[in-house]
C-alpha positions in Angstrom: 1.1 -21.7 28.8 -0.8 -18.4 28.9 -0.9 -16.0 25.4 -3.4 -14.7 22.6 -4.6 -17.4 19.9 -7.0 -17.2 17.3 -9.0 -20.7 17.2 -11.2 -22.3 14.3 -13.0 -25.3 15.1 -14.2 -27.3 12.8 -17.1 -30.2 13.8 -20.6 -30.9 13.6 -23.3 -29.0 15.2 -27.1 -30.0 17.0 -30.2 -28.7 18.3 -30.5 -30.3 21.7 -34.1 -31.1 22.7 -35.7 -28.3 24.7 -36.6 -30.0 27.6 -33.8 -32.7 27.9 -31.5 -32.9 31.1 -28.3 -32.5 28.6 -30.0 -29.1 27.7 -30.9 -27.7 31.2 -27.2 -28.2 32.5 -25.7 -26.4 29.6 -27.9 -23.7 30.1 -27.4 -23.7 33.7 -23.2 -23.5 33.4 -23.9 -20.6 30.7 -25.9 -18.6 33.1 -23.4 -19.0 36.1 -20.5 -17.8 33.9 -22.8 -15.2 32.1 -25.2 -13.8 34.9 -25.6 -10.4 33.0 -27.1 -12.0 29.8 -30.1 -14.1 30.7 -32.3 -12.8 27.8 -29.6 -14.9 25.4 -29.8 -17.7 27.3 -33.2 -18.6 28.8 -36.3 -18.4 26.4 -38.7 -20.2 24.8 -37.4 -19.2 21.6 -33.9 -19.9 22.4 -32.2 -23.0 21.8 -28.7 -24.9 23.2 -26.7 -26.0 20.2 -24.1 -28.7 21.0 -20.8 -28.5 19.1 -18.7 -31.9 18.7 -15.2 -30.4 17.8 -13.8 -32.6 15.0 -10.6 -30.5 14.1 -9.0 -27.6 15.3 -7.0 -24.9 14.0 -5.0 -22.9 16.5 -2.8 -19.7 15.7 -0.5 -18.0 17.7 0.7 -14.0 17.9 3.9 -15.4 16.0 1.2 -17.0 13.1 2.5 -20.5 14.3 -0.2 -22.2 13.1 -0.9 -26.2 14.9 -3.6 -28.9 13.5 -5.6 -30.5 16.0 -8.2 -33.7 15.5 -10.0 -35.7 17.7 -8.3 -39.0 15.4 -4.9 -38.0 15.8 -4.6 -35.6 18.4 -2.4 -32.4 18.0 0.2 -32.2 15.2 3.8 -30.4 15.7 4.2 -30.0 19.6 1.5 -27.0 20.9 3.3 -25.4 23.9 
């Protein structure tokens, strides 16, 4: 369902190579959903840092807090 959450993500974080194909497609998706904002995006002083999500916290309007992790998957039933 739809509403207003307030996510940390917790994980481990890397530099993707400049010129790899991995690097050019994120950059690519990030410029169709951000057309306005090229100067953050393409550069040769700009970088593509790749995220892998290890846990979550996720927090609802009500402070309903639910644990996520890629082990074990999402703790007490997120709607």
């Amino acid at each position: 369902g739809g509403g207003m959450y307030s996510i940390t993500l917790n994980g481990n974080c890397r530099i993707l190579p400049f010129d790899s194909p991995s690097t050019e497609k994120y950059r690519q998706a990030h410029l169709e959903h951000n057309p306005e904002y090229p100067q953050f995006i393409v550069g040769e002083d700009i970088v593509v840092l790749c995220i892998d999500v290890t846990s979550a916290r996720i927090c609802d309007v009500q402070d309903q807090v639910f644990k996520w992790s890629a082990q074990e998957g999402l703790e007490n039933g997120f709607r």
